[in-house]
N, CA, C and O atoms as a GROMACS GRO file, in nm:
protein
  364
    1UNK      N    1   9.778   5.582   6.924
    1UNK     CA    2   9.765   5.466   7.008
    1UNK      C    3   9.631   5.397   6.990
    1UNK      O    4   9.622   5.277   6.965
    2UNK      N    5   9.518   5.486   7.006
    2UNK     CA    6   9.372   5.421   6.925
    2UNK      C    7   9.355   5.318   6.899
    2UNK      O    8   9.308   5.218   6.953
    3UNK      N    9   9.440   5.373   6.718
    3UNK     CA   10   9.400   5.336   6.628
    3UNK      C   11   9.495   5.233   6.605
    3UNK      O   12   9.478   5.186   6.492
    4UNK      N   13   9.606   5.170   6.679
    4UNK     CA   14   9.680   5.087   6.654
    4UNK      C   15   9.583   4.976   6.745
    4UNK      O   16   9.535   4.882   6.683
    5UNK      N   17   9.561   4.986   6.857
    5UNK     CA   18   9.483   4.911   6.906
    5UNK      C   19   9.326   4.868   6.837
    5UNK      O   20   9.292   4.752   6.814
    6UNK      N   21   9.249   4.978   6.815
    6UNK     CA   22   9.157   4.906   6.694
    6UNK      C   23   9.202   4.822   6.592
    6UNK      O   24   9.156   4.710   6.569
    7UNK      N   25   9.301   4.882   6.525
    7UNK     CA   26   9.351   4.809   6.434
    7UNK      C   27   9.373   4.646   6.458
    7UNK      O   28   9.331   4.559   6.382
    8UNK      N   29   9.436   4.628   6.560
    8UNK     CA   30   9.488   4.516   6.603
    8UNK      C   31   9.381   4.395   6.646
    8UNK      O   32   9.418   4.278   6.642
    9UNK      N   33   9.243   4.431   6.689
    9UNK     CA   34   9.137   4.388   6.741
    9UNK      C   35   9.057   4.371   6.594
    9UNK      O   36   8.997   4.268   6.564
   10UNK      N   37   9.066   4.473   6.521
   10UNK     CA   38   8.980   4.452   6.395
   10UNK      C   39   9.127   4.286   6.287
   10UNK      O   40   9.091   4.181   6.233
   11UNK      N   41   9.200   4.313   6.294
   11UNK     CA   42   9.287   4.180   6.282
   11UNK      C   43   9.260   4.056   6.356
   11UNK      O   44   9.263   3.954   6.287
   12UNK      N   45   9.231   4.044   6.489
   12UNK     CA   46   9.243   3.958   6.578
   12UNK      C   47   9.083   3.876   6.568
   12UNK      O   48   9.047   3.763   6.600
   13UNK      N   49   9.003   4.008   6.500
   13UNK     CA   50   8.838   3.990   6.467
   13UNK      C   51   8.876   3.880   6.377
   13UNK      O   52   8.872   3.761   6.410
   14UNK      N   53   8.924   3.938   6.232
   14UNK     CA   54   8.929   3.885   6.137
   14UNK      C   55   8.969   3.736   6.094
   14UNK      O   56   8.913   3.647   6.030
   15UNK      N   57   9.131   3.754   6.183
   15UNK     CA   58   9.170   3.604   6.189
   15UNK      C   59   9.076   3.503   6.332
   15UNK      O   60   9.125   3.397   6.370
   16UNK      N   61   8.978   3.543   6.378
   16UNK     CA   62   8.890   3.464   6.499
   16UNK      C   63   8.783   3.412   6.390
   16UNK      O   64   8.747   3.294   6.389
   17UNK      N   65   8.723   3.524   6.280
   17UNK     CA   66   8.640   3.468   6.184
   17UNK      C   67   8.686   3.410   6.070
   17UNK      O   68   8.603   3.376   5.985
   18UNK      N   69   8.787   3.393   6.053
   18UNK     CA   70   8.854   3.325   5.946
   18UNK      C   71   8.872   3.163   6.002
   18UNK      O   72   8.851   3.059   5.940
   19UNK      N   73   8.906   3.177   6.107
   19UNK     CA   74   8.928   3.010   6.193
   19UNK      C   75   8.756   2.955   6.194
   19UNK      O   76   8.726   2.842   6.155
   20UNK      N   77   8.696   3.014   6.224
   20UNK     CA   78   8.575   2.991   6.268
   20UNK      C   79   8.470   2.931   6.137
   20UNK      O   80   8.384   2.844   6.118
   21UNK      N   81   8.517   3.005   6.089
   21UNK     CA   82   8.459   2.938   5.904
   21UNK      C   83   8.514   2.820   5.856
   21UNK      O   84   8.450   2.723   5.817
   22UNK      N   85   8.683   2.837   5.864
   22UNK     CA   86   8.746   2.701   5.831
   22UNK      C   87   8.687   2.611   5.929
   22UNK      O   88   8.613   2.528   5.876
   23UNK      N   89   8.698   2.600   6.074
   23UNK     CA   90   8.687   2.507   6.143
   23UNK      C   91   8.538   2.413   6.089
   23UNK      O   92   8.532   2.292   6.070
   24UNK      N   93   8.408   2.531   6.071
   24UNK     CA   94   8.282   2.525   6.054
   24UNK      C   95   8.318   2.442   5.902
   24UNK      O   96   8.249   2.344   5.873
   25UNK      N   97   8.379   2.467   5.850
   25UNK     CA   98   8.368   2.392   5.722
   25UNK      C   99   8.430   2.270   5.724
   25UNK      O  100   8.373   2.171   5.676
   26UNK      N  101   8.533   2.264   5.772
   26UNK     CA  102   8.612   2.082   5.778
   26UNK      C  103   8.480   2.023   5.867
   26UNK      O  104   8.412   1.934   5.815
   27UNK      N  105   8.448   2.069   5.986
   27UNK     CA  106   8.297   1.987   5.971
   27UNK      C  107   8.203   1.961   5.931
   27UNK      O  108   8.143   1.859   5.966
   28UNK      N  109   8.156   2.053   5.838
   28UNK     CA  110   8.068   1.993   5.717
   28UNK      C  111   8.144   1.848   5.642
   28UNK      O  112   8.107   1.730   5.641
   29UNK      N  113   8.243   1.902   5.592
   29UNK     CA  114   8.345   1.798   5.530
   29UNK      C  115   8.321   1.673   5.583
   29UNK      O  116   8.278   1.589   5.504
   30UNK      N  117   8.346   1.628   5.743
   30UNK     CA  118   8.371   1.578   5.817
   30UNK      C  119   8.207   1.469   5.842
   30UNK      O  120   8.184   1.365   5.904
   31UNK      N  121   8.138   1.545   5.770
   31UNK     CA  122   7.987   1.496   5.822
   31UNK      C  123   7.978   1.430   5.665
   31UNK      O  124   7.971   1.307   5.665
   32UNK      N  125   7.976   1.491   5.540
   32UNK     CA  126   8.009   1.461   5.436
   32UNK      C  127   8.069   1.283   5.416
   32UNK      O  128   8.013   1.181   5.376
   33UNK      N  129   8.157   1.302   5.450
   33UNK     CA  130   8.271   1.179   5.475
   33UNK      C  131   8.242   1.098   5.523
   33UNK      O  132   8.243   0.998   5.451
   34UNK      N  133   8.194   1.074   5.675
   34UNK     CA  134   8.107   0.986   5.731
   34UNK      C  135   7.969   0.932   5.679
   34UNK      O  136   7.941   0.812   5.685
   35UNK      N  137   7.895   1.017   5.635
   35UNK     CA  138   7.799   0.990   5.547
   35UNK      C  139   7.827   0.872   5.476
   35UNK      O  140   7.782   0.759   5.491
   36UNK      N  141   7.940   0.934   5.363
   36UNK     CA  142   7.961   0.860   5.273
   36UNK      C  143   8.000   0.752   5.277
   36UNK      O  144   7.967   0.668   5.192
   37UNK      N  145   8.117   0.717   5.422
   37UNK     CA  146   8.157   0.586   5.461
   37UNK      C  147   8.057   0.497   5.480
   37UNK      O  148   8.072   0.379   5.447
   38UNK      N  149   7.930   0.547   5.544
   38UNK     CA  150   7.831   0.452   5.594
   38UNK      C  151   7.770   0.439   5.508
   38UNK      O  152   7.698   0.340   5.496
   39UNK      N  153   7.778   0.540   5.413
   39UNK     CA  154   7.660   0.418   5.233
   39UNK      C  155   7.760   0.314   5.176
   39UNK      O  156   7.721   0.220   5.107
   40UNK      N  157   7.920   0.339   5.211
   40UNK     CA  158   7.970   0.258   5.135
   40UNK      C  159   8.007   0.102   5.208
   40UNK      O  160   8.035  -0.003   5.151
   41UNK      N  161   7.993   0.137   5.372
   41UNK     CA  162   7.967   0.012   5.433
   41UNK      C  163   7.889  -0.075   5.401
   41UNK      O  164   7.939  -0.182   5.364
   42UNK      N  165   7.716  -0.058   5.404
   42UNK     CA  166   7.608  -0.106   5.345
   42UNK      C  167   7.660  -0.082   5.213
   42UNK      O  168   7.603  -0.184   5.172
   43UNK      N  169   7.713  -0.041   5.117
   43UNK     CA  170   7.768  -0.164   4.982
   43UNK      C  171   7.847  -0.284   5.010
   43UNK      O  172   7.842  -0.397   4.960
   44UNK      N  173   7.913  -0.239   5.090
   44UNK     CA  174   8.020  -0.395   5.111
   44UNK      C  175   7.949  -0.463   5.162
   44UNK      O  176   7.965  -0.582   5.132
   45UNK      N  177   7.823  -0.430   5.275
   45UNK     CA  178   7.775  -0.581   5.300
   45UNK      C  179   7.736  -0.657   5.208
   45UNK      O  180   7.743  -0.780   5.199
   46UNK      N  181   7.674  -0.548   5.106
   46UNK     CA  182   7.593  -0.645   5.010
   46UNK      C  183   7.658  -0.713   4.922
   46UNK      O  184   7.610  -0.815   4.873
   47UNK      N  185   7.747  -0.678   4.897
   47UNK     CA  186   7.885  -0.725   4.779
   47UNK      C  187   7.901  -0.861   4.917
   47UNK      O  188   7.861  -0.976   4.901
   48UNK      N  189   7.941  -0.831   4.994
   48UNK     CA  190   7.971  -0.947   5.078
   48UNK      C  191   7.860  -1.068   5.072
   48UNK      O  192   7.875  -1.179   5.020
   49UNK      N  193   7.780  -1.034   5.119
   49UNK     CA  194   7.648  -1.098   5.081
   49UNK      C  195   7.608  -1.216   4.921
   49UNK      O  196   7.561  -1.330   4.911
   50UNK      N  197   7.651  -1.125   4.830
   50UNK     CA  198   7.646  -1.175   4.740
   50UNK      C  199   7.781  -1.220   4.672
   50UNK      O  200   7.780  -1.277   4.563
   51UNK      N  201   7.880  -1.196   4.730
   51UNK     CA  202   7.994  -1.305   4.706
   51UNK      C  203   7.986  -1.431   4.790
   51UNK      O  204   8.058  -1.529   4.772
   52UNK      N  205   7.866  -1.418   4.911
   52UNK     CA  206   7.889  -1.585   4.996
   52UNK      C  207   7.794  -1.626   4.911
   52UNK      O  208   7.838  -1.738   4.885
   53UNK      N  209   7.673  -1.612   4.834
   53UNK     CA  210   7.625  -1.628   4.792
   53UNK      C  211   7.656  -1.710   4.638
   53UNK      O  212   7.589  -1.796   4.581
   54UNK      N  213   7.790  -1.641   4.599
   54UNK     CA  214   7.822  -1.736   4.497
   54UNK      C  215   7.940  -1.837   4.512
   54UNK      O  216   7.966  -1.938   4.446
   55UNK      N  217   7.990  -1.793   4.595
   55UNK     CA  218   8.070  -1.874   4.654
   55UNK      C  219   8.014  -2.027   4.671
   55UNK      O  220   8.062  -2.131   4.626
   56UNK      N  221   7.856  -2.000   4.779
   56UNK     CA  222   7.791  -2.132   4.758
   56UNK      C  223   7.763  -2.207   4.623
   56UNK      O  224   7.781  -2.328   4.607
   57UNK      N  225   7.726  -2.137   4.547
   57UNK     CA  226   7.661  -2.163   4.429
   57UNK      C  227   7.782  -2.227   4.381
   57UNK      O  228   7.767  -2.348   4.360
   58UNK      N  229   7.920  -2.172   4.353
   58UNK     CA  230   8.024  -2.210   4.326
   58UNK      C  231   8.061  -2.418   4.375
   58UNK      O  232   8.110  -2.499   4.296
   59UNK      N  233   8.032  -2.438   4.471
   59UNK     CA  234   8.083  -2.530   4.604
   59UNK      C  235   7.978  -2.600   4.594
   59UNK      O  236   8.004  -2.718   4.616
   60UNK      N  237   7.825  -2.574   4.561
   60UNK     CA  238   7.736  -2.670   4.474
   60UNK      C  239   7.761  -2.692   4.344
   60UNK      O  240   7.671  -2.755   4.289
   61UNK      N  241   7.854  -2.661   4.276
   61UNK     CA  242   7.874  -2.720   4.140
   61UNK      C  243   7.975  -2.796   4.106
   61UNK      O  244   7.990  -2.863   4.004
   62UNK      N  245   8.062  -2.780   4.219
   62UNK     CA  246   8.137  -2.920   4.249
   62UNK      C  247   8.138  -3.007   4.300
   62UNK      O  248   8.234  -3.072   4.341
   63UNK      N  249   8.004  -3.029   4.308
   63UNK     CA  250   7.959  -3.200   4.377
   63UNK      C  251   7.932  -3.294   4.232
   63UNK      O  252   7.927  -3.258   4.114
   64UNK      N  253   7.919  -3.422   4.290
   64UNK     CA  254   7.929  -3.497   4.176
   64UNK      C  255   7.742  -3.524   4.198
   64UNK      O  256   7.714  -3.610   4.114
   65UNK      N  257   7.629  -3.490   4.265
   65UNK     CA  258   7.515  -3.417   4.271
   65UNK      C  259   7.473  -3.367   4.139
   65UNK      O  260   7.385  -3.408   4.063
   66UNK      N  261   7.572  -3.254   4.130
   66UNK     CA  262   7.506  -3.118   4.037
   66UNK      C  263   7.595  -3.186   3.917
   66UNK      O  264   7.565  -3.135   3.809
   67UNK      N  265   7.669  -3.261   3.909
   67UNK     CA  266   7.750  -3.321   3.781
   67UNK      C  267   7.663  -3.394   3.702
   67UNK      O  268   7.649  -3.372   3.582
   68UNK      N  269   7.589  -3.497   3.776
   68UNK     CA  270   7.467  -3.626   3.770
   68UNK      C  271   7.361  -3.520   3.687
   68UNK      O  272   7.339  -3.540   3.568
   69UNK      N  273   7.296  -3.402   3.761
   69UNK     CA  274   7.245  -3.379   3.734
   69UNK      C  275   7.184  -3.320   3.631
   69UNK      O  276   7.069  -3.334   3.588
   70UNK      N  277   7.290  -3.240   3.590
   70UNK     CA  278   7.342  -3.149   3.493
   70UNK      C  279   7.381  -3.295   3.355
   70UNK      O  280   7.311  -3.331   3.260
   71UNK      N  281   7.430  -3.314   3.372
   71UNK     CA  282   7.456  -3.452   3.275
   71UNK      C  283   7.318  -3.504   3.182
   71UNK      O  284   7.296  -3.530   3.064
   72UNK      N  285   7.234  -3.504   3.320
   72UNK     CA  286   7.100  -3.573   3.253
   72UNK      C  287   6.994  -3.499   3.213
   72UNK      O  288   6.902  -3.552   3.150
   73UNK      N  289   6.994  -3.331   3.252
   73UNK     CA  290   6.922  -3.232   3.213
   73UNK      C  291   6.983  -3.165   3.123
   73UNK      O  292   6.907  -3.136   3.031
   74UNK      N  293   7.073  -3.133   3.113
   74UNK     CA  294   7.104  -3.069   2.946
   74UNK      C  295   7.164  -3.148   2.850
   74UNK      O  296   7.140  -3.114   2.734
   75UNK      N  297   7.235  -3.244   2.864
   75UNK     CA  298   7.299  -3.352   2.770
   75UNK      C  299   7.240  -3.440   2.745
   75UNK      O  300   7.254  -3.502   2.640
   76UNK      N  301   7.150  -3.472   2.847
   76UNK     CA  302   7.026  -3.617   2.782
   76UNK      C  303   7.121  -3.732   2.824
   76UNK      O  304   7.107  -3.840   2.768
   77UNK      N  305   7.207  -3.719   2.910
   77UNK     CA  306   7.278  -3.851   2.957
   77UNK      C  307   7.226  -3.972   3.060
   77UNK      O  308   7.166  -3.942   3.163
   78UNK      N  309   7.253  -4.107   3.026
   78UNK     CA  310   7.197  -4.186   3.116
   78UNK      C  311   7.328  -4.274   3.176
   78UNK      O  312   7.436  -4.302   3.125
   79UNK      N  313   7.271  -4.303   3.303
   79UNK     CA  314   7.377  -4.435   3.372
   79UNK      C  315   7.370  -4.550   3.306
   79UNK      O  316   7.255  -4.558   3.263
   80UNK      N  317   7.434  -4.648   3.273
   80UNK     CA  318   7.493  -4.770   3.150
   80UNK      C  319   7.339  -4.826   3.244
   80UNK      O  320   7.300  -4.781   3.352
   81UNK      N  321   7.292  -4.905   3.186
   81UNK     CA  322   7.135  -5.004   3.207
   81UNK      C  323   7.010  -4.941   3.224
   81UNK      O  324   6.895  -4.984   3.234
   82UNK      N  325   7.057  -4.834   3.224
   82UNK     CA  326   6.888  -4.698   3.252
   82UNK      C  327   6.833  -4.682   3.101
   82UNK      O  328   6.892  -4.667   2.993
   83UNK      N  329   6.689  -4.690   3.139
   83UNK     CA  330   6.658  -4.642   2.976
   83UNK      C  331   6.580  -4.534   2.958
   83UNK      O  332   6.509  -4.494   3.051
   84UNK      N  333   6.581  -4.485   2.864
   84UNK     CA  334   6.492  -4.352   2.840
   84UNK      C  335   6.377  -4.370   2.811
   84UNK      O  336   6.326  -4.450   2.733
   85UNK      N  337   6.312  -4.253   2.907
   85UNK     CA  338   6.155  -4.254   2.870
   85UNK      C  339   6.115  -4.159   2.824
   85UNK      O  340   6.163  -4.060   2.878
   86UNK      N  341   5.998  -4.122   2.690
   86UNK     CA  342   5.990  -4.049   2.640
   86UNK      C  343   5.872  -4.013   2.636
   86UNK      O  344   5.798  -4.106   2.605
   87UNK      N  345   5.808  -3.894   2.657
   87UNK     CA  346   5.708  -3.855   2.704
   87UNK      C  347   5.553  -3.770   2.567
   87UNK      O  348   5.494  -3.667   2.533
   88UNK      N  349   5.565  -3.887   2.549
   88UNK     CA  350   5.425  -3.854   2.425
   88UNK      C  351   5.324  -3.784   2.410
   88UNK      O  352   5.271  -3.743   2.306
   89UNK      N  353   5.275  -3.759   2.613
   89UNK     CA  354   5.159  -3.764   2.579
   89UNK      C  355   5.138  -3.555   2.552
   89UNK      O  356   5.033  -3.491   2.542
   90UNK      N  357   5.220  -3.525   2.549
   90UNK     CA  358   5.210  -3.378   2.454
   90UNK      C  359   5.257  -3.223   2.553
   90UNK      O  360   5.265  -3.108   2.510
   91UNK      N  361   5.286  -3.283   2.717
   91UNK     CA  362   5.293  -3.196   2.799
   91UNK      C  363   5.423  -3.213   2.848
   91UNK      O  364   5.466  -3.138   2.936
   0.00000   0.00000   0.00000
């Protein structure tokens, strides 16, 4: 009779420390995970951030502004009666 009862307590030990480890470990896990969500939040802001960011950039290059502008800084284009001035003096 004892030893069925030790027995049974040294089982009841075993599976109490067996839960107790798993449990202890899905919370590590659990801390792990969260961690990781919150570095990957602060990436999306910044991805967010820098998609409004081009987005603008985008929405300034479809003005007829940045068309004008662009026209006359890399193509050397002028409006019909404008004339070009050309800059000699070496700077």
């Amino acid at each position: 009779m004892k030893m069925g009862k030790l027995l049974r307590r040294i089982v009841l030990l075993a599976f109490a420390g067996i839960m107790a480890l798993t449990i202890y470990n899905q919370e590590v896990m659990m801390a792990n995970i969260r961690k990781n969500i919150s570095r990957q939040e602060e990436v999306l802001a910044d991805v967010r951030k820098e998609n409004e960011k081009l987005k603008n950039l985008v929405d300034s290059t479809k003005t007829e502004e940045y068309t004008i502008r662009n026209a006359r800084t890399r193509l050397g284009l002028l409006r019909p009666g404008e004339v070009p001035v050309i800059d000699t003096s070496g700077n």
